[in-house]
N, C-alpha and C positions, 0 to 999 in steps of 0.2 A: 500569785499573792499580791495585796496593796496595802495601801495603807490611806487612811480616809482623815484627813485635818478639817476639822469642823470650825467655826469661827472666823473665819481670817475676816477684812477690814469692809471687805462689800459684801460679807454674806454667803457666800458660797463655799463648798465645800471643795479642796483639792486632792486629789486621787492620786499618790504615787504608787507607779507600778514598782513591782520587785523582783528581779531576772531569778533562773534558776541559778545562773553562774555567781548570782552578786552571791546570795543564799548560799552556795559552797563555800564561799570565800570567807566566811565570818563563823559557819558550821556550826547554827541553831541550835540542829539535836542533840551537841556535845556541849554537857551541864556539870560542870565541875561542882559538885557538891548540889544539883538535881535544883539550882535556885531560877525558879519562874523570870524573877526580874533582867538576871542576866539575857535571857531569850529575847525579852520585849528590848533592850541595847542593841542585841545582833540583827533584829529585824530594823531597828533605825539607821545600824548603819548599812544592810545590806541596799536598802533604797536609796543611804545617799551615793554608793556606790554605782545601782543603777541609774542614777541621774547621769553620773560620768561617762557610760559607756559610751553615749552619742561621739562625745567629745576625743574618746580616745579613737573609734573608728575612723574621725574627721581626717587626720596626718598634721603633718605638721607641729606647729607651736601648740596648738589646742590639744590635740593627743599627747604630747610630753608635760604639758601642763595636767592631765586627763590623769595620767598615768602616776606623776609625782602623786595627786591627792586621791587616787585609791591606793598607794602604799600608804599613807599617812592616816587614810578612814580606816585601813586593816588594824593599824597600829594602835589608834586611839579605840578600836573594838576588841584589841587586846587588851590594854589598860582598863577600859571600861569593866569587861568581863572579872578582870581580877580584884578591881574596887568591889564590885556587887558580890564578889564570893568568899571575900578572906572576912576573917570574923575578927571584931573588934579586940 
């Protein structure tokens, strides 16, 4: 899976890929209350996720740094998820 950013400043279009691992982490197919929007959240965070992998594979400060902000993109796709599903 990717995801396709159209407009950016020169024109072209950026492709981020999206791991199966990031994908489990955020767990798409599970719709608390069956809301579409919620999914398209889990899919943006599962790519910023997969951005991080390189980084936490790297060792080091970059991987502890890697690792801090995919706890914190899980959490803000927990949050996320639950803004999009509780009703007014």
């Amino acid at each position: 899976m990717h995801i396709e950013i159209h407009g950016l400043n020169d024109g072209k279009t950026l492709n981020l890929p999206i791991s199966a691992e990031a994908l489990a982490m955020v767990r798409p197919g599970y719709r608390p209350g069956g809301l579409a929007p919620a999914d398209v959240l889990k899919i943006l965070f599962a790519a910023a996720i997969t951005a991080m992998e390189p980084h936490r594979k790297a060792g080091g400060e970059a991987a502890r740094c890697a690792d801090i902000a995919t706890t914190r993109i899980e959490e803000a796709a927990m949050w996320s998820t639950k803004a999009a599903t509780t009703e007014s």
